[in-house]
Backbone as a printed PyTorch tensor [residue, N CA C, xyz], in Angstrom:
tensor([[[-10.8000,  10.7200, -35.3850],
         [-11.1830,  10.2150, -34.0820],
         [-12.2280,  11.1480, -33.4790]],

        [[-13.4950,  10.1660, -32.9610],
         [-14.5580,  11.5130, -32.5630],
         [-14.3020,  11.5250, -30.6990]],

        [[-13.9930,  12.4730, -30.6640],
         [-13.5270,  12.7790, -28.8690],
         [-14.9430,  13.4660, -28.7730]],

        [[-15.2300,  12.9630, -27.3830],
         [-16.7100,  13.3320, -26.4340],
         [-15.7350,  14.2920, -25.2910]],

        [[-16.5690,  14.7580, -24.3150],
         [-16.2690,  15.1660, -23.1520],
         [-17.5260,  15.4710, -22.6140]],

        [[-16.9260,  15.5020, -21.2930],
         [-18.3070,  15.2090, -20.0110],
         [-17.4110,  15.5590, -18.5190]],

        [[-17.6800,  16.3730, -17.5910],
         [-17.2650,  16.9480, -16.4990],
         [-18.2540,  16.3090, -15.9310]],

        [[-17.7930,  15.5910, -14.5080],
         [-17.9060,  14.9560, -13.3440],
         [-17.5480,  15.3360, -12.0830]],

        [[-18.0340,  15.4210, -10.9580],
         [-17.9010,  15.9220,  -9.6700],
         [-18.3980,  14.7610,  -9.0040]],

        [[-17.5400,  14.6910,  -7.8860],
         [-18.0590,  14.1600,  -6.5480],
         [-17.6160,  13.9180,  -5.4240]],

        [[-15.8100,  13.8180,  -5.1250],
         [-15.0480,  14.0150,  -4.5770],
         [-14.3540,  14.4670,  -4.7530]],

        [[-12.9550,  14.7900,  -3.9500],
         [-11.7410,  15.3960,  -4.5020],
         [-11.2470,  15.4820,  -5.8180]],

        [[-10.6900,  16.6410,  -6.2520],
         [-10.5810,  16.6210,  -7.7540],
         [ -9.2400,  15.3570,  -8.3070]],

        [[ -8.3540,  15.6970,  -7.1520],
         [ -7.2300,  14.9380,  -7.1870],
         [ -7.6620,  13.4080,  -7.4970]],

        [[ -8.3640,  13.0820,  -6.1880],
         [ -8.5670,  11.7580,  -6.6410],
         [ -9.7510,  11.2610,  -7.7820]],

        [[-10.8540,  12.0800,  -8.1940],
         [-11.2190,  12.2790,  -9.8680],
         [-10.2220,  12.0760, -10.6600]],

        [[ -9.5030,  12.7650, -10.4950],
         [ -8.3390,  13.2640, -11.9080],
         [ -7.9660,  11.6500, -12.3900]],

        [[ -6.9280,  11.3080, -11.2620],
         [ -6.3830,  10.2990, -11.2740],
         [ -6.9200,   8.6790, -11.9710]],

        [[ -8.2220,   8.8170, -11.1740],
         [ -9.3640,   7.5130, -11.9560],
         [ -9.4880,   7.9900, -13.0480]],

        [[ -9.4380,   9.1970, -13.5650],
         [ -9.9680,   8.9410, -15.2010],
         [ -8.9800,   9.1020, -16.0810]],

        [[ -7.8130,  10.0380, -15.2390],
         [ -6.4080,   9.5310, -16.3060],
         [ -5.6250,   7.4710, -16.3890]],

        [[ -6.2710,   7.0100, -15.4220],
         [ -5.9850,   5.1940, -15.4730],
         [ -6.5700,   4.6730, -16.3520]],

        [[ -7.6890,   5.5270, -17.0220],
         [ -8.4460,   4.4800, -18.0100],
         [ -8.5420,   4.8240, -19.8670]],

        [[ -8.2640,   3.3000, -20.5300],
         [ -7.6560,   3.6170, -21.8790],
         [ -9.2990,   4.2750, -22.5810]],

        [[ -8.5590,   5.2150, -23.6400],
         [-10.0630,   5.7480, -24.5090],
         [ -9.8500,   7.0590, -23.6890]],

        [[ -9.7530,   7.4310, -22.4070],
         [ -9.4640,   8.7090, -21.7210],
         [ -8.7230,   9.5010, -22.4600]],

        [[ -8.6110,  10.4550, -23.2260],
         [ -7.6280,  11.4800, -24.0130],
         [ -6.4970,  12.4910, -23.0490]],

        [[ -7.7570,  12.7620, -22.2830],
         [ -7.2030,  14.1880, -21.5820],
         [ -8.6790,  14.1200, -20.0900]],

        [[ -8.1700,  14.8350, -19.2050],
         [ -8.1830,  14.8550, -18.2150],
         [ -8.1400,  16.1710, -17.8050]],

        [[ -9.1040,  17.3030, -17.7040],
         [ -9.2130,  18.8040, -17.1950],
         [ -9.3780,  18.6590, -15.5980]],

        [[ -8.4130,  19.2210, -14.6040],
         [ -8.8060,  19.3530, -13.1160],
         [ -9.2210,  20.4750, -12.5650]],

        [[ -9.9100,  20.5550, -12.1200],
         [-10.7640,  22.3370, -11.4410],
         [-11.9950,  22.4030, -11.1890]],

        [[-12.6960,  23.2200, -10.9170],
         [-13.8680,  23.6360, -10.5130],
         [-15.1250,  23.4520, -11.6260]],

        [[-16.4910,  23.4590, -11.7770],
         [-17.1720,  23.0870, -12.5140],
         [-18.7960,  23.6550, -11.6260]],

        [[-19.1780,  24.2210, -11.9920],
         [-20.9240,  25.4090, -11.9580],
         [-21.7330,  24.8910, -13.2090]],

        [[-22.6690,  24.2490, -12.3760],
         [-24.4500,  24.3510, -13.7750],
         [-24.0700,  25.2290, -14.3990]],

        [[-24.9300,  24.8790, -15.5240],
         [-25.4550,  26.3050, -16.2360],
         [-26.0530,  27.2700, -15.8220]],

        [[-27.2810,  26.7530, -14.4610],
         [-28.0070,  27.6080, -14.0180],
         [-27.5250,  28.3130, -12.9850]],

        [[-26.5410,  27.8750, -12.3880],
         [-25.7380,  28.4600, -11.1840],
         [-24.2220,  28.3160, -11.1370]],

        [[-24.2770,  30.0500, -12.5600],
         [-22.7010,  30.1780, -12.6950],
         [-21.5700,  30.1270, -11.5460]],

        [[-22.3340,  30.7990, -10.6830],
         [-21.3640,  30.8290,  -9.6240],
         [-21.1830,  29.6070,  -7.9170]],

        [[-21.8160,  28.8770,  -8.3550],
         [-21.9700,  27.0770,  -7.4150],
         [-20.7450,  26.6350,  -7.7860]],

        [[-19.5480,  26.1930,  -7.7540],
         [-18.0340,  25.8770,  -8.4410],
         [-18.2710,  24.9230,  -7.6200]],

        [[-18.0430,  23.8800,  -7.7750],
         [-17.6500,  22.9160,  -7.1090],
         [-16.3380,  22.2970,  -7.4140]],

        [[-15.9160,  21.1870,  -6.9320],
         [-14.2840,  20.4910,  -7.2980],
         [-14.8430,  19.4700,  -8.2360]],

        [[-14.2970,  18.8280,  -9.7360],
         [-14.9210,  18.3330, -10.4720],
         [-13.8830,  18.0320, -11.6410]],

        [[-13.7980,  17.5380, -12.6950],
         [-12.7040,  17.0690, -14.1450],
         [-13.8280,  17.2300, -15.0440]],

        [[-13.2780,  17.7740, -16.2770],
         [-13.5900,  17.3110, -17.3900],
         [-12.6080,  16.2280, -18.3310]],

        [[-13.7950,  15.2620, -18.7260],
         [-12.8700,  13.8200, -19.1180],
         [-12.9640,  14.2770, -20.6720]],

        [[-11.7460,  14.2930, -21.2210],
         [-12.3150,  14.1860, -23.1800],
         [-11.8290,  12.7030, -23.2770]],

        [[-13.0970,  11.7970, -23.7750],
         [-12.6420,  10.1650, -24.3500],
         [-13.4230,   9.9560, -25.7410]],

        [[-12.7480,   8.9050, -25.7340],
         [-12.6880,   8.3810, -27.3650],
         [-14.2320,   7.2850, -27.0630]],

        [[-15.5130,   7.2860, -27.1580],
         [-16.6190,   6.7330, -26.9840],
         [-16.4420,   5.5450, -27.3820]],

        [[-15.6840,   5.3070, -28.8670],
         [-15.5780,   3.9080, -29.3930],
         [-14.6990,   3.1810, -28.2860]],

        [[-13.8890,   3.3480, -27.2220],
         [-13.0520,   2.9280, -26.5010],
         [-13.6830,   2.8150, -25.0620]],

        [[-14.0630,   3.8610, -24.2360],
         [-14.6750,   3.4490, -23.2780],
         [-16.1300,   4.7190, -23.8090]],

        [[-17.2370,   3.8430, -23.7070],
         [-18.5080,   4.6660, -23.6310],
         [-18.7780,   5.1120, -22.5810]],

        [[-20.2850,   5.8550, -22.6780],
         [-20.3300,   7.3250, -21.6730],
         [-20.6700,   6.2820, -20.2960]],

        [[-21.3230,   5.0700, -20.6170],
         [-22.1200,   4.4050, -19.3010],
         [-21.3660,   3.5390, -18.6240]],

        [[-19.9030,   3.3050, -18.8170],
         [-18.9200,   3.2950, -18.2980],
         [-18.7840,   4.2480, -17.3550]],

        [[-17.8540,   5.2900, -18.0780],
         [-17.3300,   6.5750, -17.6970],
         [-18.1610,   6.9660, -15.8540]],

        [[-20.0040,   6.9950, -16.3070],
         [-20.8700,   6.8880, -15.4840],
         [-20.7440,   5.9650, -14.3310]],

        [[-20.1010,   4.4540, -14.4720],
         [-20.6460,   4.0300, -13.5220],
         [-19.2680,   3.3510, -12.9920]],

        [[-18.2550,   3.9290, -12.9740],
         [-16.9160,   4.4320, -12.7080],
         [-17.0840,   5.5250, -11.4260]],

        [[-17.5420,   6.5720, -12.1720],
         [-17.6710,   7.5540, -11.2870],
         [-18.5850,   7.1760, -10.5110]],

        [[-19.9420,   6.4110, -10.4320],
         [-20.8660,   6.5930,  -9.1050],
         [-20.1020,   5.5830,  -7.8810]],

        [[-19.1430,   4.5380,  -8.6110],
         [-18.0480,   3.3710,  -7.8570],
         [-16.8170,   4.2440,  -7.1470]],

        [[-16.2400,   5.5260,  -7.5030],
         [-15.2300,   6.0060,  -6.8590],
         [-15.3210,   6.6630,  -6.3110]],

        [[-16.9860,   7.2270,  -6.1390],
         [-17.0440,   8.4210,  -4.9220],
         [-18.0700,   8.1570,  -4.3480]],

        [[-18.5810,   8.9630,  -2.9820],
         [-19.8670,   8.3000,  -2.3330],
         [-20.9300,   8.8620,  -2.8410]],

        [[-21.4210,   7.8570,  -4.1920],
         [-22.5740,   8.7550,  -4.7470],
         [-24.1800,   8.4870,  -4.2350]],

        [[-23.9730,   7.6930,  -3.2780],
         [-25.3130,   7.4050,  -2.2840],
         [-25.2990,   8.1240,  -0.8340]],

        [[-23.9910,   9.2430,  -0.6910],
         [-24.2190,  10.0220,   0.6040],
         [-24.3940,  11.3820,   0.3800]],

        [[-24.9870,  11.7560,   1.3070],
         [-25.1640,  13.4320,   0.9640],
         [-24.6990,  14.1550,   2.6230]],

        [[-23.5250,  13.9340,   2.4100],
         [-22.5140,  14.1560,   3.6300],
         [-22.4680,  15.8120,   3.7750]],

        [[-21.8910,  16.2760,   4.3990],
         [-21.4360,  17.8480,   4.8320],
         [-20.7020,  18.4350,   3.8640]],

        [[-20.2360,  17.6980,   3.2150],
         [-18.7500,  18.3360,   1.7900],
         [-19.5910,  18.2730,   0.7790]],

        [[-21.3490,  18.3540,   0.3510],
         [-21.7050,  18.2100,  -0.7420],
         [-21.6370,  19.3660,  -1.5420]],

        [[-21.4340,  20.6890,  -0.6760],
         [-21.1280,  22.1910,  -1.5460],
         [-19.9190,  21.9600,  -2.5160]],

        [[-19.0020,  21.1730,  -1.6820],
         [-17.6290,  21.4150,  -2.1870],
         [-17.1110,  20.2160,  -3.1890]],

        [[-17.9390,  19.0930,  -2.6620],
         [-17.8470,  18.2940,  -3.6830],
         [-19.3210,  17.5570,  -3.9770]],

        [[-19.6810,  18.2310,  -4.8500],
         [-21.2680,  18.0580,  -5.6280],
         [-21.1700,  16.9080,  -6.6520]],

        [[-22.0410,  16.0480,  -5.9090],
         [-21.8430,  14.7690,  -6.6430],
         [-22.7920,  14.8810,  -7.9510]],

        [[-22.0560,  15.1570,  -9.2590],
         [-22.6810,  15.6780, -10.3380],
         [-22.1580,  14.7590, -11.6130]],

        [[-22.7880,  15.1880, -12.8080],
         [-22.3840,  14.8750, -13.9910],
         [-23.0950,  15.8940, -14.7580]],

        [[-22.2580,  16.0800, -15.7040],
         [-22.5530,  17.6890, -16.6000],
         [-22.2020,  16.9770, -17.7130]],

        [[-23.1280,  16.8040, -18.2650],
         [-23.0120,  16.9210, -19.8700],
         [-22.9020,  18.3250, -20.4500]],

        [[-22.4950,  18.5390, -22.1000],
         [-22.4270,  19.8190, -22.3670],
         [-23.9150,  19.3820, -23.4980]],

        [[-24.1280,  18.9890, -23.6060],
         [-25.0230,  19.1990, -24.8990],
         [-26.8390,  18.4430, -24.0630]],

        [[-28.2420,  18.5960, -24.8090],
         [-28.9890,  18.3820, -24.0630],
         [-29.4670,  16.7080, -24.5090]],

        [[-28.5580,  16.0850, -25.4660],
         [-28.6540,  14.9040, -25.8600],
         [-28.0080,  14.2540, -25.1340]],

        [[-26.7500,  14.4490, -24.4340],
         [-26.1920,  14.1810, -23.2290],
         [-26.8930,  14.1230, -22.3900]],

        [[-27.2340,  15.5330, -21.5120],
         [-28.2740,  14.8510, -20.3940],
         [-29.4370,  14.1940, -20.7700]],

        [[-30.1830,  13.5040, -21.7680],
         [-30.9260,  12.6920, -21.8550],
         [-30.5730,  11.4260, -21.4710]],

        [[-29.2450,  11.1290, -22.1300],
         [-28.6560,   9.8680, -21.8370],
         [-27.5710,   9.7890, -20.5880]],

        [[-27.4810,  10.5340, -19.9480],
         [-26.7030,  10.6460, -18.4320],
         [-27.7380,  10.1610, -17.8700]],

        [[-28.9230,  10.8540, -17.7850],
         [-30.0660,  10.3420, -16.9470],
         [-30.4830,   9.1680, -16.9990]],

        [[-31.0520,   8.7900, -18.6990],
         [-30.6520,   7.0130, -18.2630],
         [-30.1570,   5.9730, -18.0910]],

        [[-28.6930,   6.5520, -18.0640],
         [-27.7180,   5.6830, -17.5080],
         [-27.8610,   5.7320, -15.7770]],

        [[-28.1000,   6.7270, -15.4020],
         [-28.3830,   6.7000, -14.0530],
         [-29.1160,   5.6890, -13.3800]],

        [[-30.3930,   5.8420, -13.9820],
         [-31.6450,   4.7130, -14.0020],
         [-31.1930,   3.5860, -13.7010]],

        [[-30.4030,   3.5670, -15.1650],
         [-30.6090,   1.7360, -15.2650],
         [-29.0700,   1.4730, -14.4770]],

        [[-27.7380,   1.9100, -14.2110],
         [-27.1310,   1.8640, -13.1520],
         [-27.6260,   1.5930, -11.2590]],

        [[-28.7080,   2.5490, -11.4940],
         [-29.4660,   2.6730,  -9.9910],
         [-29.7620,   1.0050,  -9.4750]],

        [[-29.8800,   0.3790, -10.3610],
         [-30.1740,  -1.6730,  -9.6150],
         [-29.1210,  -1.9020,  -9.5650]],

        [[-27.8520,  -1.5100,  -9.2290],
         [-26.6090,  -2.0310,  -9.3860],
         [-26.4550,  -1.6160,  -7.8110]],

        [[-27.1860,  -0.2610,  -7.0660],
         [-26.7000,  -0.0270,  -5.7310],
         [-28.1620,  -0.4300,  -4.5950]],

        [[-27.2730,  -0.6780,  -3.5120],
         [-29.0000,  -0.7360,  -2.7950],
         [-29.4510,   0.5000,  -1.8460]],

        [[-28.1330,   1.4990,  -1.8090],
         [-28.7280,   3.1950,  -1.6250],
         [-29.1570,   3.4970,  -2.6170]],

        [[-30.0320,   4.7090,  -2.2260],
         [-30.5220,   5.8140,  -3.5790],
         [-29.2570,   6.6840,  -3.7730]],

        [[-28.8950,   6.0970,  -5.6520],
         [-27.7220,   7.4220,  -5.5020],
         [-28.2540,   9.0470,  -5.3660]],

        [[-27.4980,   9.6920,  -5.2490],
         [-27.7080,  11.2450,  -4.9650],
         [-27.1740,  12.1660,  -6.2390]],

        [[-26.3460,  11.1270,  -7.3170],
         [-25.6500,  12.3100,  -8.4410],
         [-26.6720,  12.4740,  -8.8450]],

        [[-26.1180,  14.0080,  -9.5360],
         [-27.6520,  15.0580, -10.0750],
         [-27.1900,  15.3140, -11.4620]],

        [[-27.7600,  15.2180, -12.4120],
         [-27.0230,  15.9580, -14.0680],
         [-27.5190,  16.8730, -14.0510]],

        [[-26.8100,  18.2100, -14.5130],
         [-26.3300,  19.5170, -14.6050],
         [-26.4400,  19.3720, -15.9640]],

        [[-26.8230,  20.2350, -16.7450],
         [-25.8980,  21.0950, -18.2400],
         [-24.7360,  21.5910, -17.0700]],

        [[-23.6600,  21.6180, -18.3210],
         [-22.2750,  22.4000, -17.8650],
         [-22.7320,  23.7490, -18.0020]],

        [[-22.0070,  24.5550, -17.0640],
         [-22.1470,  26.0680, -17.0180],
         [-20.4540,  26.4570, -17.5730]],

        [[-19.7040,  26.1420, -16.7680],
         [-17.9940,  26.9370, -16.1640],
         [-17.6970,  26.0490, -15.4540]],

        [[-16.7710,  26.6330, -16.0660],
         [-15.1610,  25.6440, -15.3930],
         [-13.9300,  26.5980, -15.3780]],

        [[-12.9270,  26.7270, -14.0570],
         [-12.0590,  27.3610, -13.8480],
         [-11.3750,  25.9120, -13.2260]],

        [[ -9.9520,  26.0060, -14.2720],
         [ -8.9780,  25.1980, -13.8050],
         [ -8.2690,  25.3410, -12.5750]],

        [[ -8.3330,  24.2220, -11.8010],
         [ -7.0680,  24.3920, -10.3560],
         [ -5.7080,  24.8230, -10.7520]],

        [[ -5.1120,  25.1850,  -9.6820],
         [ -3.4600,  25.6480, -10.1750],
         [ -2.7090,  24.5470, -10.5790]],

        [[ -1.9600,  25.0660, -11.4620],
         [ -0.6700,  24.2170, -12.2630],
         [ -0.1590,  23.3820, -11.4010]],

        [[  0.3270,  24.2350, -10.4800],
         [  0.6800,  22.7200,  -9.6720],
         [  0.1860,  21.4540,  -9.3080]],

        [[ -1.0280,  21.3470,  -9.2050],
         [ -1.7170,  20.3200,  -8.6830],
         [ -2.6720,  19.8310,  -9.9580]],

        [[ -2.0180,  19.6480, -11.1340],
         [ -2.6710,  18.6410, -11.9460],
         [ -1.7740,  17.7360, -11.9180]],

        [[ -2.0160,  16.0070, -12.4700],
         [ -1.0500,  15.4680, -12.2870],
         [ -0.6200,  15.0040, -11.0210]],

        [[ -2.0840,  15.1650,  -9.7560],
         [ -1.2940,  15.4470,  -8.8020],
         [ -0.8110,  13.7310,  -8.3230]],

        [[ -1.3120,  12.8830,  -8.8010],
         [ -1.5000,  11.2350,  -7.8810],
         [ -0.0260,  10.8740,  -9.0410]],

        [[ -0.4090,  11.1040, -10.2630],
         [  1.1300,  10.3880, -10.8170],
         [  2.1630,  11.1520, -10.6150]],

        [[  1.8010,  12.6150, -10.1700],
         [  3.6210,  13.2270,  -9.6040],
         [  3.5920,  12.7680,  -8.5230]],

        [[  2.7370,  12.1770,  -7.7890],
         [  3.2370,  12.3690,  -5.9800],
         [  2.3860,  10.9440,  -5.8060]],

        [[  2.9090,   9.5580,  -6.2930],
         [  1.6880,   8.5540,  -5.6570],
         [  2.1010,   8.1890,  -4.1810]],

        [[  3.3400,   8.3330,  -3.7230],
         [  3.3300,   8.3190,  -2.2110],
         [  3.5790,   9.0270,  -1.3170]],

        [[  2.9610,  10.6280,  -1.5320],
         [  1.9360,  10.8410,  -0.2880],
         [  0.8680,  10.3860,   0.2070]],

        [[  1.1990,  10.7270,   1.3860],
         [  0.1580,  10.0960,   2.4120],
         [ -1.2720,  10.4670,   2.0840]],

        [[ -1.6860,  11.3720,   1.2930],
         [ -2.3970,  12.0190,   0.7600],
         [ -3.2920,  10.8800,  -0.2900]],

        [[ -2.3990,  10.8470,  -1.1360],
         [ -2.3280,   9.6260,  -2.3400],
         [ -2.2680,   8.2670,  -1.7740]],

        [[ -1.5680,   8.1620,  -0.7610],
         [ -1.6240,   6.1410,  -0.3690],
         [ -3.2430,   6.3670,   0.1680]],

        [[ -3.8220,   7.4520,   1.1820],
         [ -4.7770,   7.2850,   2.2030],
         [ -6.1970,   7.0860,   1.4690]],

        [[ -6.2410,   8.2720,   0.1560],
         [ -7.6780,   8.4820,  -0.7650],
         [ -7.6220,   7.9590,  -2.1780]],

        [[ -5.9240,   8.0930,  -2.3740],
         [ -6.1690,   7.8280,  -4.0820],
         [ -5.9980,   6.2290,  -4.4270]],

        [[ -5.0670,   5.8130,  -3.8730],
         [ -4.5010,   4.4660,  -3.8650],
         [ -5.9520,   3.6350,  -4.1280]],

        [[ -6.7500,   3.1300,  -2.6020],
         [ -7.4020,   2.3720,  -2.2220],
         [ -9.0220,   3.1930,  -4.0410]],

        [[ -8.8390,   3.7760,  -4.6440],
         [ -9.7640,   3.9170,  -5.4960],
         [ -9.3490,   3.2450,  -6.7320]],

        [[ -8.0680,   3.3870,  -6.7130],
         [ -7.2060,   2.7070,  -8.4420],
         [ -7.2960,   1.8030,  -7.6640]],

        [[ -7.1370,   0.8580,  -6.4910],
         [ -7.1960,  -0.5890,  -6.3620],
         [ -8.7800,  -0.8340,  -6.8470]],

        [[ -9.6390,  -0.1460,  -6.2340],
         [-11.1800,  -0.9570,  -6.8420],
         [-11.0050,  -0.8000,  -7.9460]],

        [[-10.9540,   0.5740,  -9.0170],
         [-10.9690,   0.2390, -10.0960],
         [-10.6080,  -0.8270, -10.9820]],

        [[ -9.1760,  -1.3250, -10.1330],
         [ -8.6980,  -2.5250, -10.9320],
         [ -9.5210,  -3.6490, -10.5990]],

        [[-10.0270,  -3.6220,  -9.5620],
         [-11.0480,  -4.9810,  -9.3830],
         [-12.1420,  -4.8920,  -9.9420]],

        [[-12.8110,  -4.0920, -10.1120],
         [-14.2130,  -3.7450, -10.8630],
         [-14.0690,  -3.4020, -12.3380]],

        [[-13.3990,  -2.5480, -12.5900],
         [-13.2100,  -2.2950, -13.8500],
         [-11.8680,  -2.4120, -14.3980]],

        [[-11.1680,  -3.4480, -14.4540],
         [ -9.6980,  -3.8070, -14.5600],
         [ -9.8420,  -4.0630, -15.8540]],

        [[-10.6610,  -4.4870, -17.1820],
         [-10.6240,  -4.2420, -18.4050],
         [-10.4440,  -3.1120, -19.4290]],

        [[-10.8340,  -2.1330, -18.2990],
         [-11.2180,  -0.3910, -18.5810],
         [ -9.7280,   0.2830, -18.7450]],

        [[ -8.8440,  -0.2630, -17.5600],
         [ -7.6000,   0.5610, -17.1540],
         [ -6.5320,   0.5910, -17.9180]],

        [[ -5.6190,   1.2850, -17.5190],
         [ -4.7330,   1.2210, -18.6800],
         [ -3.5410,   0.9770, -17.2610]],

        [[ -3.3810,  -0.1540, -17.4740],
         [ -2.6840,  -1.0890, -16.1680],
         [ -1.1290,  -0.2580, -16.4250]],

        [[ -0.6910,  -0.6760, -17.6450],
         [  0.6090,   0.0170, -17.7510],
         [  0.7570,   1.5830, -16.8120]],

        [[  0.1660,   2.5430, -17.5550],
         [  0.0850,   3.5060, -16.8450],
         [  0.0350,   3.4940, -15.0890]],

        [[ -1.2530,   2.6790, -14.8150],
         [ -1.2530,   2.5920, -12.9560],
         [  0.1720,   1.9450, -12.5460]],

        [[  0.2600,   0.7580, -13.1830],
         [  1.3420,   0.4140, -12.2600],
         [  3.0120,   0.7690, -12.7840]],

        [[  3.2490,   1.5860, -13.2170],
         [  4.3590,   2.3220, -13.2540],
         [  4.2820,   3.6000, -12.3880]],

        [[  3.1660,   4.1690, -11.8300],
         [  3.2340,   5.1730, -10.8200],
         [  2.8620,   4.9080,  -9.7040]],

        [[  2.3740,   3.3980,  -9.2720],
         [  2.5290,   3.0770,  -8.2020],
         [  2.2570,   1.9050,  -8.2800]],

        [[  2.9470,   1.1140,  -6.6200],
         [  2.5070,  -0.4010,  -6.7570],
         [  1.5300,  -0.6240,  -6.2810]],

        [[  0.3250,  -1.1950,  -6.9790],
         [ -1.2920,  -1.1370,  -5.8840],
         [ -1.0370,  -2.9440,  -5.8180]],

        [[ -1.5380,  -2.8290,  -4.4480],
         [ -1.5510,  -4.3490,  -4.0750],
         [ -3.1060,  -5.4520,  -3.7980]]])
């Protein structure tokens, strides 16, 4: 089995985590911080996804993420949550970028995600991986995470791995 991986930023890591552990071809799911290459020390909140390409491809994965976070605002939280995509390799960012492109007629803002080479990554604490399927009803989880696994299921409800969502919570 050839496993890819690709680290994503743009909102909360929690609610990252969660969208990319719902979807089948997803392997694994890294939660924590994530710095360019060029700016080891920029950390932002961010996942690395490892998936199975033959199952869900990268321009998916891509346009998942520009659908679950506000990737057309460049709000006050952009230090902390840097609306990014990091490929690790430079054949990656060739093709991040034109997935961007040709995604971009799909919104009628200009998105704002930027591709990075990966620099670093420092994992969040133990406790808080896992955090939406240990805890889907906090208020935390009904207020940010919920209402994102509901679009997903409307937009990309072929992608998900339904079993999984709806055994950790009921989305309506």
């Amino acid at each position: 089995m050839n496993i890819k991986k690709i680290a994503l930023g743009g909102g909360c890591h929690w609610c990252t985590e969660a969208v990319f552990q719902s979807l089948m071809g997803v392997e694994k799911v890294e939660q924590g911080f994530v710095s360019p290459q060029l700016e080891l020390n920029a950390f932002s909140e961010a996942v690395i996804v490892h998936y199975n390409p033959e199952l869900i491809p990268l321009k998916d994965l891509i346009a998942i993420h520009l659908h679950t976070h506000k990737s057309t605002s460049d709000h006050s939280f952009r230090k902390k949550y840097r609306s990014a995509i990091y490929p690790f390799t430079q054949e990656e960012i060739i093709e991040s970028k034109t997935i961007l492109e040709e995604l971009q007629q799909g919104f009628e803002e200009k998105i704002i995600t930027k591709v990075f080479r990966f620099g670093n990554f420092k994992p969040s604490e133990v406790q808080f991986h896992d955090y939406y399927f240990n805890n889907p009803n906090k208020p935390f989880c009904e207020t940010y995470i919920s209402p994102k696994l509901q679009l997903l299921m409307q937009k990309f409800g072929g992608l998900v791995n339904r079993e999984k969502v709806n055994t950790s919570h009921e989305l309506t």
